[in-house]
Backbone as ProteinMPNN parsed JSONL, in Angstrom:
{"seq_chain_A": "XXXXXXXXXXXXXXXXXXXXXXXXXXXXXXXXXXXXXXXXXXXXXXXXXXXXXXXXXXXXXXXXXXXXXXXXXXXXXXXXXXXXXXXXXXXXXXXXXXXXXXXXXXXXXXXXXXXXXXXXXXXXXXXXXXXXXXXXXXXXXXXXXXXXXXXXXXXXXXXXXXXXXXXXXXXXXXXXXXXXXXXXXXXXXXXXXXXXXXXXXXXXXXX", "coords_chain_A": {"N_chain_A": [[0.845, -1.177, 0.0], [1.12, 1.623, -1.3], [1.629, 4.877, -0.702], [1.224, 8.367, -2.225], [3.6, 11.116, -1.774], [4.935, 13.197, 1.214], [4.871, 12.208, 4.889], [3.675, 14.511, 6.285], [2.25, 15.29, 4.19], [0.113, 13.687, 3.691], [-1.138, 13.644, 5.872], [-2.109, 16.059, 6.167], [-3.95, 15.294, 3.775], [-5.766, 13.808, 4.997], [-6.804, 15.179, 7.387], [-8.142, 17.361, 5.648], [-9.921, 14.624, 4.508], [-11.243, 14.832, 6.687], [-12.711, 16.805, 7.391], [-13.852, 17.428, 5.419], [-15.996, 14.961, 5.559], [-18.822, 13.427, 7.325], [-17.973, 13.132, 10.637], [-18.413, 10.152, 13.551], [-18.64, 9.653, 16.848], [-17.285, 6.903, 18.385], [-16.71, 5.81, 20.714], [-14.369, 3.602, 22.306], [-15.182, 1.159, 20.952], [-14.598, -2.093, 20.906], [-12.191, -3.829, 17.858], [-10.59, -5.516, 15.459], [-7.519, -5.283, 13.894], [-6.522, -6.798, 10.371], [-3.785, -8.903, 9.181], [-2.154, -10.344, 6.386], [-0.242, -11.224, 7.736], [-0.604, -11.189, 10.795], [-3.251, -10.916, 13.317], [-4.342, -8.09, 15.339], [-5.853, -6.651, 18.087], [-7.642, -3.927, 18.149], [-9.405, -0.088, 19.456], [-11.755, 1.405, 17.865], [-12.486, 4.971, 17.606], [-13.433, 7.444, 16.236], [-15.711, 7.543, 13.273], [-15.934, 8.012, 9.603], [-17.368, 8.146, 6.316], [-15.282, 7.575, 4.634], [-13.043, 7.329, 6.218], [-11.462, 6.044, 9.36], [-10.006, 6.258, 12.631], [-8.15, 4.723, 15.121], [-7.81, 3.174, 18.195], [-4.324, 1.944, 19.475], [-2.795, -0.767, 20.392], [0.159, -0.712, 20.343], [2.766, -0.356, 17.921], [2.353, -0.244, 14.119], [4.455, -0.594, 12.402], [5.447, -1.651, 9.377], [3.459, -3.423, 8.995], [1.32, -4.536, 6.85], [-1.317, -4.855, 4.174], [-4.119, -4.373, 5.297], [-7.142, -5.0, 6.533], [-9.644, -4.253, 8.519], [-11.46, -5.732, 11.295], [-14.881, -6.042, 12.825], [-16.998, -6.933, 15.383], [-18.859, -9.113, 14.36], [-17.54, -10.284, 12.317], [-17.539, -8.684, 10.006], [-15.562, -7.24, 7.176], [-13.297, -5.02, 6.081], [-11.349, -3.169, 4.081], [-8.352, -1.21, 4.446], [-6.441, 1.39, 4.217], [-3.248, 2.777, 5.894], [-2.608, 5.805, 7.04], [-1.626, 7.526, 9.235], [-0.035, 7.688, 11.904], [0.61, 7.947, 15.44], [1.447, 7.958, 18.817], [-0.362, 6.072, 19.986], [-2.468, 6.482, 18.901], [-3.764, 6.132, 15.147], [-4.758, 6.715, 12.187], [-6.907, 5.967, 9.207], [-7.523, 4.902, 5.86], [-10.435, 4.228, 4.317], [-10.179, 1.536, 1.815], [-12.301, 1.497, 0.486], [-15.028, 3.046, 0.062], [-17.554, 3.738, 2.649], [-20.595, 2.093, 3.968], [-21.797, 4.5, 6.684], [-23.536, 4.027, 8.336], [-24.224, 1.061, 8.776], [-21.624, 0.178, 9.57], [-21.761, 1.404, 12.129], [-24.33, -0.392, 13.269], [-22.845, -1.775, 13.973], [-23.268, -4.327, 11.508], [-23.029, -7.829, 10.07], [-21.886, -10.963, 9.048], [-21.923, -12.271, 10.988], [-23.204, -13.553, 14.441], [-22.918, -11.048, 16.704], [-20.052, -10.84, 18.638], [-17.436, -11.418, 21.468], [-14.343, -10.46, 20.388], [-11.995, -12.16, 19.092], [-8.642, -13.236, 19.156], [-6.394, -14.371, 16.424], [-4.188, -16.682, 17.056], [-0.977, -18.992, 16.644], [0.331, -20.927, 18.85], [2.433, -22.396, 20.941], [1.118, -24.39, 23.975], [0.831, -25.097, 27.368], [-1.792, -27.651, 29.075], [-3.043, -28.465, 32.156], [-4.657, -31.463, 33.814], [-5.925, -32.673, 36.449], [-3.62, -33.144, 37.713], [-1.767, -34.049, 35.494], [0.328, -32.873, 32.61], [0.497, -31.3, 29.535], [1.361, -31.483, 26.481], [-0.61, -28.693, 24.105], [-1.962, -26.561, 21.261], [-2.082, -22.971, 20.795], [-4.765, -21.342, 19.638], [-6.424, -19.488, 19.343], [-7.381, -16.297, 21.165], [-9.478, -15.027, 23.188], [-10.63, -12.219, 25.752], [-12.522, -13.639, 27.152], [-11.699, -16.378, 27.189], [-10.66, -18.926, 25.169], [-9.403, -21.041, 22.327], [-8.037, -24.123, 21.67], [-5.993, -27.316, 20.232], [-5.369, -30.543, 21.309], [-4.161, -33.715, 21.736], [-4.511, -34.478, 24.185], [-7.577, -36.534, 25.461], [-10.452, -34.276, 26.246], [-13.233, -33.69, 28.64], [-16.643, -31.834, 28.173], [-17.132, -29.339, 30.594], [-14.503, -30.415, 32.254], [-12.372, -29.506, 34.206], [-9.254, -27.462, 33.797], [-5.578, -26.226, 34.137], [-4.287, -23.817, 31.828], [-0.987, -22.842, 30.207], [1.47, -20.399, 29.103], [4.052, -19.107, 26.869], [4.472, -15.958, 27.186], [1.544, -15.985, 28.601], [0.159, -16.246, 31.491], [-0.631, -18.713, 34.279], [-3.944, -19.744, 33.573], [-7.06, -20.872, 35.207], [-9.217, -22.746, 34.012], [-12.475, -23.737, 32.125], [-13.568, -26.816, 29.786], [-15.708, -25.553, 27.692], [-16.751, -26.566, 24.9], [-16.331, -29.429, 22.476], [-14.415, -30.103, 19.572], [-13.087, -32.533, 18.91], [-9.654, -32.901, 17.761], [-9.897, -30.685, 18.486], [-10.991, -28.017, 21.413], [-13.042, -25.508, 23.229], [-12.09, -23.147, 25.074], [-13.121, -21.457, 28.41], [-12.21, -18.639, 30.598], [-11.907, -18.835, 33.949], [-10.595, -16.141, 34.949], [-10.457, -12.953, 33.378], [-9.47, -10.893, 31.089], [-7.543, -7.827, 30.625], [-8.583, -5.567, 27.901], [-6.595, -4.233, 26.672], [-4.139, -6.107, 28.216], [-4.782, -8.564, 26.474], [-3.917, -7.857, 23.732], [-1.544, -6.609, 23.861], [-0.164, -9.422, 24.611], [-0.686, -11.26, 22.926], [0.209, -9.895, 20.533], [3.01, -10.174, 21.01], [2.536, -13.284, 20.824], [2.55, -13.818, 18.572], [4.933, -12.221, 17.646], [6.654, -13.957, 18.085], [5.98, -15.942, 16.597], [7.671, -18.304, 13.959], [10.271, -17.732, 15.297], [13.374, -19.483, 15.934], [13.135, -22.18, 18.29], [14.118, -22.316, 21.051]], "CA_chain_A": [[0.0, 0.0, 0.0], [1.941, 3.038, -1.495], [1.071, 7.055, -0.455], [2.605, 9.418, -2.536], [3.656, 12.368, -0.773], [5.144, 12.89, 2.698], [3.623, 12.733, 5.916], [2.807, 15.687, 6.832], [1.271, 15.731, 3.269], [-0.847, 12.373, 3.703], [-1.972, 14.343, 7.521], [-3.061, 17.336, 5.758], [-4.962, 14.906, 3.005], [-6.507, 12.976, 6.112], [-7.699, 16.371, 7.601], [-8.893, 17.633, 4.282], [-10.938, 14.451, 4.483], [-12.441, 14.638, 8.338], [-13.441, 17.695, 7.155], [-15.208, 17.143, 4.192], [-17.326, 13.927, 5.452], [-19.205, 13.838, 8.511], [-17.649, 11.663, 11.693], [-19.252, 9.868, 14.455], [-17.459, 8.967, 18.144], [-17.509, 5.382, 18.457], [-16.036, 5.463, 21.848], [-14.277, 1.658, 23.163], [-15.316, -0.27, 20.766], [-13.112, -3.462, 19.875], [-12.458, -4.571, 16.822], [-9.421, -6.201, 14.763], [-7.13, -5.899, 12.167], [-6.121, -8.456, 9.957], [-3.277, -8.609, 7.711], [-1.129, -12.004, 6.59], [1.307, -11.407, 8.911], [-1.378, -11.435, 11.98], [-4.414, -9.9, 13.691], [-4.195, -7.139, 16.379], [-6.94, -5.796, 18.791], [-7.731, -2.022, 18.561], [-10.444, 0.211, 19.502], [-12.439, 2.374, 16.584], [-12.787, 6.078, 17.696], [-14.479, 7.733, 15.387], [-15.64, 6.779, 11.731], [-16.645, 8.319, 8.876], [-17.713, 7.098, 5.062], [-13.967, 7.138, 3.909], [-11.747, 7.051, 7.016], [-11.483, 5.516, 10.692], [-9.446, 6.892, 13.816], [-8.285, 3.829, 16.021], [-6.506, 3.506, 19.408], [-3.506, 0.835, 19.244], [-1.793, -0.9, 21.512], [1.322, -1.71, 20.263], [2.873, 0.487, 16.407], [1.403, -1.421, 13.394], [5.52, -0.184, 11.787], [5.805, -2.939, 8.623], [2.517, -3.821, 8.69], [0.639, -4.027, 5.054], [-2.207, -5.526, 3.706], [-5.09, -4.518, 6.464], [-7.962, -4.932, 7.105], [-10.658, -3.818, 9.641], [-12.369, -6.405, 11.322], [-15.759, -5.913, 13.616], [-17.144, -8.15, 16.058], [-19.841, -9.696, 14.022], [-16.895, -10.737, 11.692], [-17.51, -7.961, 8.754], [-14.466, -7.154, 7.02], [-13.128, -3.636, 5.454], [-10.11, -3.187, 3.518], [-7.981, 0.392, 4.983], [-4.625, 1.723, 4.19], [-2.239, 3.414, 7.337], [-2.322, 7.159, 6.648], [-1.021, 8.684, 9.757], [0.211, 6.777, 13.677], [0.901, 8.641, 16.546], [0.739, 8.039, 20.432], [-0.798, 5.431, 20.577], [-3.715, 6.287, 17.885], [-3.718, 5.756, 13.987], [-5.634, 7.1, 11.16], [-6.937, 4.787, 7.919], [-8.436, 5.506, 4.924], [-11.033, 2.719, 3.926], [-10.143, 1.16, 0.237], [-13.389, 1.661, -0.747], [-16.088, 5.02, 0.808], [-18.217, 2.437, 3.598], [-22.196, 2.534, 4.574], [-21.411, 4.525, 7.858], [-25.059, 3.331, 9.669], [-24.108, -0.01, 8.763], [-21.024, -0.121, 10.32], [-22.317, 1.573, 13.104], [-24.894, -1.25, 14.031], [-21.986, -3.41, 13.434], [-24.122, -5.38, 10.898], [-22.153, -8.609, 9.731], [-22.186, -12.251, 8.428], [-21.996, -13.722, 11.905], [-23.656, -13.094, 15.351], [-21.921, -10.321, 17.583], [-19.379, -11.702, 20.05], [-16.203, -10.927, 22.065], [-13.041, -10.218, 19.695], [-11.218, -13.529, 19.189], [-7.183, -12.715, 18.235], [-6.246, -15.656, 15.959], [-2.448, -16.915, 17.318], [-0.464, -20.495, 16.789], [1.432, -20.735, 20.073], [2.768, -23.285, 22.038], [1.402, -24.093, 25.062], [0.5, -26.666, 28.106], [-2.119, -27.923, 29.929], [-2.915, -29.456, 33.588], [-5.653, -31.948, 34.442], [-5.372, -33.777, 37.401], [-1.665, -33.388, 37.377], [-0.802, -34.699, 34.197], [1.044, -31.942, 31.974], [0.364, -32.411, 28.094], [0.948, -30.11, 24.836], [-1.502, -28.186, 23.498], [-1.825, -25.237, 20.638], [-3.362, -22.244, 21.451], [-5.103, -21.132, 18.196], [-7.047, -17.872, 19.483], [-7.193, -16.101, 22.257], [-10.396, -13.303, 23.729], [-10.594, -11.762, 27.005], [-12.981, -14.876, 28.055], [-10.937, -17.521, 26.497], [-9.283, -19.601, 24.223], [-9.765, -22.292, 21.562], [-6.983, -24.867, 21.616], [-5.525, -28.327, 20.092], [-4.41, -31.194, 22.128], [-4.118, -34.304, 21.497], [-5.204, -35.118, 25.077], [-8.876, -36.211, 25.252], [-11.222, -34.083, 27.441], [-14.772, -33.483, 28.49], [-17.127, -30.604, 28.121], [-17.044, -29.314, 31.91], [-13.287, -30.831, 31.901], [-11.669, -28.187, 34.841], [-8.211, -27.45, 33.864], [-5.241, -25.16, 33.73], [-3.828, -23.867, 30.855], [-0.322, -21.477, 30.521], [2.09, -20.274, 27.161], [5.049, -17.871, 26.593], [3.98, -14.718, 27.158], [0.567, -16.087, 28.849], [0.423, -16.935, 32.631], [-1.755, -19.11, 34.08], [-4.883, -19.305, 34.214], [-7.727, -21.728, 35.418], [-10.229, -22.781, 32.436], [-13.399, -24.566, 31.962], [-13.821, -26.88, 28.588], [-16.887, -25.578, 27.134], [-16.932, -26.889, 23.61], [-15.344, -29.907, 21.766], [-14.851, -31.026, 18.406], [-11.794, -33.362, 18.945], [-8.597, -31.997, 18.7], [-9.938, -29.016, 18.676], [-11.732, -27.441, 22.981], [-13.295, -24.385, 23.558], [-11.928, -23.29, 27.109], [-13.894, -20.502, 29.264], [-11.65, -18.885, 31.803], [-12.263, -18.047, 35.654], [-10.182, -14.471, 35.304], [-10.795, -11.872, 32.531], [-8.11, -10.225, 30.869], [-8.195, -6.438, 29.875], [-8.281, -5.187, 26.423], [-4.576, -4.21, 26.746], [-3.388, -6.998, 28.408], [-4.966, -9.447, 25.939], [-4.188, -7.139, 22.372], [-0.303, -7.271, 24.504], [-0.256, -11.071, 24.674], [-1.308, -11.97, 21.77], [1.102, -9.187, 19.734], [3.69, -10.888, 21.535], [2.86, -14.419, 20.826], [2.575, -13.535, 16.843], [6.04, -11.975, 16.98], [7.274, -15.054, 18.278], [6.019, -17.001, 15.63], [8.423, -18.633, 12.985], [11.284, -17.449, 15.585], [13.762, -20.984, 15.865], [12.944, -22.728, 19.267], [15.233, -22.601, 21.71]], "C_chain_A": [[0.882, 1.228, 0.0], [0.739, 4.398, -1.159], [1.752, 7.826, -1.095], [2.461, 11.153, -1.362], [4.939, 11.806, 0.403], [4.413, 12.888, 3.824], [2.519, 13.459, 6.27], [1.722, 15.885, 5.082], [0.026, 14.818, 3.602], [-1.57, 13.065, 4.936], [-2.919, 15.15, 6.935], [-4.295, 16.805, 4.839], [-6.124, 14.439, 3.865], [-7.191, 14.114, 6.795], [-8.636, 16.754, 7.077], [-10.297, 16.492, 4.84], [-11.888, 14.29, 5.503], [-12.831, 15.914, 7.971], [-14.235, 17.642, 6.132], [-16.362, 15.338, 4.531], [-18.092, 13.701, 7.544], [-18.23, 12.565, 9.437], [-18.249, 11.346, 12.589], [-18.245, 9.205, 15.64], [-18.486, 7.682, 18.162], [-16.461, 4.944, 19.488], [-15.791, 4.057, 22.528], [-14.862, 1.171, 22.462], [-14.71, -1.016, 20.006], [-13.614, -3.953, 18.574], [-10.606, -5.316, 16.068], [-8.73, -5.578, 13.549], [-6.522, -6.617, 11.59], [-5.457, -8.622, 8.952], [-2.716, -10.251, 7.345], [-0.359, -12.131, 7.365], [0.512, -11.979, 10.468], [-2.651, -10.885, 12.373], [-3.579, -9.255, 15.115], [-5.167, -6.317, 16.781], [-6.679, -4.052, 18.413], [-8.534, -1.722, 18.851], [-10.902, 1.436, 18.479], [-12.456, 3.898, 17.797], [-13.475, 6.967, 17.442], [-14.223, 7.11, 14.151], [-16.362, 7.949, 11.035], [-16.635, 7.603, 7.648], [-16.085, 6.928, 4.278], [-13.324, 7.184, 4.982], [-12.197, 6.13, 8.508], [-10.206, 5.672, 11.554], [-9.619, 5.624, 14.915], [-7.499, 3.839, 17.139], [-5.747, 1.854, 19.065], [-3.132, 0.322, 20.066], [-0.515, -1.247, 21.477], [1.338, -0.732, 18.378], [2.446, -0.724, 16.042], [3.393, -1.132, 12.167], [5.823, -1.251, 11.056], [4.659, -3.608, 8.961], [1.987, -4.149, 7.691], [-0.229, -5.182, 5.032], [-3.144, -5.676, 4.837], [-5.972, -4.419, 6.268], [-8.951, -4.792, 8.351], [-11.631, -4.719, 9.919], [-13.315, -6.103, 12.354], [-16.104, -6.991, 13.913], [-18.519, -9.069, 15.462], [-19.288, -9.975, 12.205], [-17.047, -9.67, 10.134], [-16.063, -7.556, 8.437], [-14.209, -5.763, 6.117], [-11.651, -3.166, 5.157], [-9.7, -1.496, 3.915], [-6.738, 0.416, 4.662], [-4.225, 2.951, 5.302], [-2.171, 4.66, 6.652], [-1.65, 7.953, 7.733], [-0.568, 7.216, 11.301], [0.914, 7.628, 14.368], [0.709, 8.462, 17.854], [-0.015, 7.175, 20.575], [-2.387, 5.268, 19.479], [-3.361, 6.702, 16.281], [-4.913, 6.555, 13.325], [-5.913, 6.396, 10.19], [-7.856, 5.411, 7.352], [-8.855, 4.47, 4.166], [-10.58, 3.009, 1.982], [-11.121, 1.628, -0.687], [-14.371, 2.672, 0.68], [-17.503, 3.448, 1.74], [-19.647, 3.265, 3.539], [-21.912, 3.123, 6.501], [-22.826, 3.595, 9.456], [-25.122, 1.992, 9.521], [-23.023, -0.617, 9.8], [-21.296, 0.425, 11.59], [-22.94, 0.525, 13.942], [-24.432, -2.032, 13.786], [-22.676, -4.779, 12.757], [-22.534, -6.776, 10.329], [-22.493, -9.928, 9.319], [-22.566, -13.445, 9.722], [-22.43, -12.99, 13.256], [-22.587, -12.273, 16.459], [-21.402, -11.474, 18.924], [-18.095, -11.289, 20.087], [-15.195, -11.476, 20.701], [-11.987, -11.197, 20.123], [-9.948, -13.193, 18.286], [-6.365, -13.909, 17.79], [-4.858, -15.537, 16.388], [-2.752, -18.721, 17.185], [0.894, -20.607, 17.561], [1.095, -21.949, 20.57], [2.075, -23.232, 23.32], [1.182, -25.556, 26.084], [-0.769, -26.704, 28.987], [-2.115, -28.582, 30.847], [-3.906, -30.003, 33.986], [-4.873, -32.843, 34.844], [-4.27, -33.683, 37.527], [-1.382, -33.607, 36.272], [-1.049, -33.175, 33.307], [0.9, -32.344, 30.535], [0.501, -30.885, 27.108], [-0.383, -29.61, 24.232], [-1.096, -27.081, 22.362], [-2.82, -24.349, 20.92], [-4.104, -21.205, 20.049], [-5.767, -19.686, 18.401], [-7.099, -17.777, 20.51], [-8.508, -14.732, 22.106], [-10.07, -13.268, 25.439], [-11.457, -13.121, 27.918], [-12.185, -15.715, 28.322], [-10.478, -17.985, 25.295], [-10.072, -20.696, 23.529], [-8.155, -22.934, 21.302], [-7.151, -26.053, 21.007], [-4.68, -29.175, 20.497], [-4.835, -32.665, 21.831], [-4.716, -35.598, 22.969], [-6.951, -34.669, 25.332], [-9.994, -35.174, 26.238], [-12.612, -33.546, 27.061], [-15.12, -32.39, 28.468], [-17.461, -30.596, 30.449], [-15.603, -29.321, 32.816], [-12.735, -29.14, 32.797], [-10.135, -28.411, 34.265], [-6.936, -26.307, 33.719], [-4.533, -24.782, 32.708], [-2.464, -22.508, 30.721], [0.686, -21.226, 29.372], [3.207, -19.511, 27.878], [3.996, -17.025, 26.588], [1.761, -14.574, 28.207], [0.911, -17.038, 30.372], [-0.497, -17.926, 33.157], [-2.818, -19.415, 34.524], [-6.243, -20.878, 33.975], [-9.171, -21.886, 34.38], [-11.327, -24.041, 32.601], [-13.749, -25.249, 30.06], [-15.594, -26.288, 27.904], [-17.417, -25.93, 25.923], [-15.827, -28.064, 23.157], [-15.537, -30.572, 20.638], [-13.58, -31.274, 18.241], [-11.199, -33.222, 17.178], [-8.597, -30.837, 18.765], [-11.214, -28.612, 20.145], [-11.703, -26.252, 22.231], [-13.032, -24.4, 25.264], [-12.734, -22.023, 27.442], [-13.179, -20.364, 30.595], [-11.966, -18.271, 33.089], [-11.812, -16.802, 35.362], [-10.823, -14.09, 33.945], [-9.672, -11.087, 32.233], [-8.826, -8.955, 30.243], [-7.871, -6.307, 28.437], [-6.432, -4.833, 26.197], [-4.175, -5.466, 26.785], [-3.691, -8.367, 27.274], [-4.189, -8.866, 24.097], [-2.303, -7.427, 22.718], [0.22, -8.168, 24.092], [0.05, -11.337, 23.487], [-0.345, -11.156, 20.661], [2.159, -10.0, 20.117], [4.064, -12.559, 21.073], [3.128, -14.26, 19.139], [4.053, -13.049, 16.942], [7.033, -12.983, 17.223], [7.519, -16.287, 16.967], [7.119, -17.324, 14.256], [10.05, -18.155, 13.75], [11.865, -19.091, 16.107], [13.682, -21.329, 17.846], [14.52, -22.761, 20.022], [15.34, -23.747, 23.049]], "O_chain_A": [[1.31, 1.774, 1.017], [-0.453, 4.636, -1.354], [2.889, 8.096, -0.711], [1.676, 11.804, -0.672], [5.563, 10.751, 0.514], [3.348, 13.504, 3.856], [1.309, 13.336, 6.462], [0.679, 16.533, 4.995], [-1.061, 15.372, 3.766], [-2.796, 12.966, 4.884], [-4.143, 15.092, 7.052], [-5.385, 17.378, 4.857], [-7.292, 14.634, 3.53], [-8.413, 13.968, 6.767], [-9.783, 16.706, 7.521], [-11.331, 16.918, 5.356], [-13.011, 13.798, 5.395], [-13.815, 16.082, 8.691], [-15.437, 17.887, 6.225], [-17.208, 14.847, 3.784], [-17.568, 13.923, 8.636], [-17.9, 11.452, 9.029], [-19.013, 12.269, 12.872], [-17.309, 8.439, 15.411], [-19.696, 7.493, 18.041], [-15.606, 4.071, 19.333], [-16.656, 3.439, 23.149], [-15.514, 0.317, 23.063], [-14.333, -0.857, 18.844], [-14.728, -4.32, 18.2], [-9.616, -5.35, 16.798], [-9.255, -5.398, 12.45], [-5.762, -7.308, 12.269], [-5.984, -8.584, 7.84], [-2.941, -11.195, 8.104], [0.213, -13.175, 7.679], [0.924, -12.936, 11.124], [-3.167, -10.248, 11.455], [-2.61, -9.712, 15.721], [-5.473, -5.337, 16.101], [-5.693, -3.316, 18.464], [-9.31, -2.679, 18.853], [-10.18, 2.433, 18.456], [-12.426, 3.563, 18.982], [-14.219, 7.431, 18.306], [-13.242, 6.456, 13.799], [-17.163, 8.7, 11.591], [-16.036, 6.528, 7.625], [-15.919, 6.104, 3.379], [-12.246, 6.879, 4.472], [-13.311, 5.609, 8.569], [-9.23, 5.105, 11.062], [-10.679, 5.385, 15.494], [-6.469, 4.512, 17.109], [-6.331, 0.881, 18.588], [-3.012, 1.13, 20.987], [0.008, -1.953, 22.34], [0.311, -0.502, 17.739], [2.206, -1.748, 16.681], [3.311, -1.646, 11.052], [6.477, -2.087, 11.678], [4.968, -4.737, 9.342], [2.96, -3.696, 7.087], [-0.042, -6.234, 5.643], [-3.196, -6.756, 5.427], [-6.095, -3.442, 5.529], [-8.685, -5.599, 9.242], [-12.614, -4.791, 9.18], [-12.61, -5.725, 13.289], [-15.853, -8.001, 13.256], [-19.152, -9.706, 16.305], [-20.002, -9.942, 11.202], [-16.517, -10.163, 9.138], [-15.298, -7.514, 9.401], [-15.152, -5.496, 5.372], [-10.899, -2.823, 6.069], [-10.537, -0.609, 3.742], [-5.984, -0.542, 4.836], [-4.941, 3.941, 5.447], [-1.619, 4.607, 5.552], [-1.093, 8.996, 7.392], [-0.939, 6.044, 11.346], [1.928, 8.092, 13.845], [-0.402, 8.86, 18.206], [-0.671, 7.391, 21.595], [-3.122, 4.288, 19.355], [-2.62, 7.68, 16.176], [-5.886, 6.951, 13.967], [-4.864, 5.791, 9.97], [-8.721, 6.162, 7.803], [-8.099, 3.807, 3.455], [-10.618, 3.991, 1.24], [-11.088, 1.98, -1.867], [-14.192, 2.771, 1.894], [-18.041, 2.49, 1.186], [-19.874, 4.439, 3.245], [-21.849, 2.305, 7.419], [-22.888, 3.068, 10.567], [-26.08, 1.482, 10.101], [-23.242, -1.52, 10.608], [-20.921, -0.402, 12.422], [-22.498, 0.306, 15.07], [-24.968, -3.068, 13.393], [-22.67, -5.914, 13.233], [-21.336, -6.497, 10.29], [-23.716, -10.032, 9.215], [-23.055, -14.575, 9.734], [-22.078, -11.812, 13.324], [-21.608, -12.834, 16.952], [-21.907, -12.319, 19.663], [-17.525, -10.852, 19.088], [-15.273, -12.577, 20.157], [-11.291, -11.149, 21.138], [-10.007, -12.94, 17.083], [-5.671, -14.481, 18.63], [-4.264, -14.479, 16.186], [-3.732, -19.442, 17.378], [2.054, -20.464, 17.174], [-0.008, -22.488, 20.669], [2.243, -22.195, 23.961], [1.317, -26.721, 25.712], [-0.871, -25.724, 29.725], [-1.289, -29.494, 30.816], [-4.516, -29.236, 34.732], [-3.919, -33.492, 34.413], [-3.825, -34.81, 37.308], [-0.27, -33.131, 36.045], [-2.088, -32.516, 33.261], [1.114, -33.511, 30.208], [-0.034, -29.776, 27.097], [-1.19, -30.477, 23.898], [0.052, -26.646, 22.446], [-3.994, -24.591, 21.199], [-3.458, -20.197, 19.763], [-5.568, -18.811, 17.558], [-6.948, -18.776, 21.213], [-8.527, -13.816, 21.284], [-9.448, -14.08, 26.123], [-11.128, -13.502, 29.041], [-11.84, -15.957, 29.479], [-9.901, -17.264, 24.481], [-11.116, -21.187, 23.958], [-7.25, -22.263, 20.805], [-8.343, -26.358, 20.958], [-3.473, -29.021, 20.317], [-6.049, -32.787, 21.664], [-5.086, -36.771, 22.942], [-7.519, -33.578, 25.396], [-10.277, -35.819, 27.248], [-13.084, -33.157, 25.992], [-14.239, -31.56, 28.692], [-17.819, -31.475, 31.233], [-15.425, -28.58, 33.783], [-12.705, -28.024, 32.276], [-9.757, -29.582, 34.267], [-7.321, -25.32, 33.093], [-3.788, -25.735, 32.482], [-2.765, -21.359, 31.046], [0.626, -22.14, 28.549], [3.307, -19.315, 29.089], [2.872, -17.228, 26.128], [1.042, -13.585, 28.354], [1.583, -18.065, 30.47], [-1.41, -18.092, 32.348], [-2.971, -19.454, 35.745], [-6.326, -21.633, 33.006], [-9.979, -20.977, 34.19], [-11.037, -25.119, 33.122], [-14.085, -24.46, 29.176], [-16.5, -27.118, 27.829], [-18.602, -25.639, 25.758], [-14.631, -27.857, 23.357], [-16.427, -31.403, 20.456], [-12.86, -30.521, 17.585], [-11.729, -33.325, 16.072], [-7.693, -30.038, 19.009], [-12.372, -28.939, 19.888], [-11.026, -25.877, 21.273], [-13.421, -25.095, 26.203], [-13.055, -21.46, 26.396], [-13.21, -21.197, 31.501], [-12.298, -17.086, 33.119], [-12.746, -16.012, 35.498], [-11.649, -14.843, 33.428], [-8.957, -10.641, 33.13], [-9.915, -8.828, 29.684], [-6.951, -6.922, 27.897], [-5.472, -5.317, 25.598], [-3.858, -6.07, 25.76], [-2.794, -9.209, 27.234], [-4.015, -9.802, 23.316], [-1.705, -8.257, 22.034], [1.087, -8.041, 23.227], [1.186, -11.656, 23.136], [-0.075, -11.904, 19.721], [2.275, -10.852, 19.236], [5.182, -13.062, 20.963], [4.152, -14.772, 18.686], [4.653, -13.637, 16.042], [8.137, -12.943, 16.679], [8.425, -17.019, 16.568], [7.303, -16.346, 13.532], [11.023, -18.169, 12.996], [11.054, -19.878, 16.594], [14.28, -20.539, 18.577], [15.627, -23.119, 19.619], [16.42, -23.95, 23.604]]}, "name": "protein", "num_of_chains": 1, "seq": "XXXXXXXXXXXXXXXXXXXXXXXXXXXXXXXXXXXXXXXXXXXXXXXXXXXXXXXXXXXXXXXXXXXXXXXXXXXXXXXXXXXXXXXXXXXXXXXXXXXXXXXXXXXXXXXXXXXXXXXXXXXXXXXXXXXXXXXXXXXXXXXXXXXXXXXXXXXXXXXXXXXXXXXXXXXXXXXXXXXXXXXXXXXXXXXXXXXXXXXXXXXXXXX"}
């Protein structure tokens, strides 16, 4: 995704266009973005029909190829026009329905912001210690692959690089793939954190 110009020119274009289209505060609410390299939590700010104003947690520096995902899985192609402090600017690919994205309309029923990762990790029933992968991660929980069998109900604990640990209930299984549900709650930071973390890990050689 090329910009011609410099910065400060691409700022002044990004001005230009919060001034020419109306915006709306869309205070806290999560959503994703999603390039090949990984996904990464953010929260929207405001929106209007060609741009979106997000908070980050973590630079997006060598990023490319993003998309904007909402929690009822809709998807919206944006290119990086400005990053600063902690909040970003994007200018959608294509001019959006703003009252659409608003009532976060989408293909799939609203639900907590699931940050796809393929991390190492372990669980503990009963004592016994066993491999698992940890395939996504939300502030509830986790969806994992383990090769050890368990039940729906199935108490156990589960803990990674970069993830400490924490006590989990199976709530879903379609062998080798659980749904866990965990006792704590992680914050939007600490999970958007994590999960940046375990992605920059990935493809680094095991030590």
């Amino acid at each position: 995704m090329n910009f011609p110009g410099s910065l400060s020119t691409r700022s002044a274009e990004s001005s230009a266009d919060q001034r020419a289209t109306p915006r709306f505060a869309l205070l806290l609410r999560a959503a994703k973005l999603v390039s090949p390299g990984g996904e990464y939590l953010c929260i929207v700010r405001d929106v209007s029909a060609t741009g979106v104003k997000l908070r980050l947690f973590h630079s997006l520096a060598g990023v490319e190829q993003l998309a904007l995902e909402s929690v009822t899985g809709e998807r919206t192609g944006v290119n990086l026009v400005w990053e600063h402090a902690g909040e970003a600017g994007f200018r959608f690919v294509q001019p959006i329905d703003v009252e659409r994205f608003i009532a976060e309309a989408g293909p799939y029923p609203k639900r907590p912001i699931r940050i796809g990762v393929d991390h190492s990790a372990r669980i503990t029933v009963a004592g016994t210690v066993s491999g698992a992968r940890l395939l996504d991660l939300s502030r509830q929980g986790a969806r994992i692959e383990t090769d050890q069998r368990l039940a729906i109900g199935q108490q156990l604990r589960i803990d990674a690089a970069e993830m400490p640990q924490f006590e989990a209930t199976v709530c879903w299984r379609r062998e080798p793939a659980y749904g866990l549900v965990f006792r704590q709650l992680m914050s939007l930071e600490e999970l958007a954190q994590r999960t940046f973390r375990m992605q920059a890990l990935r493809g680094l050689p095991s030590r």
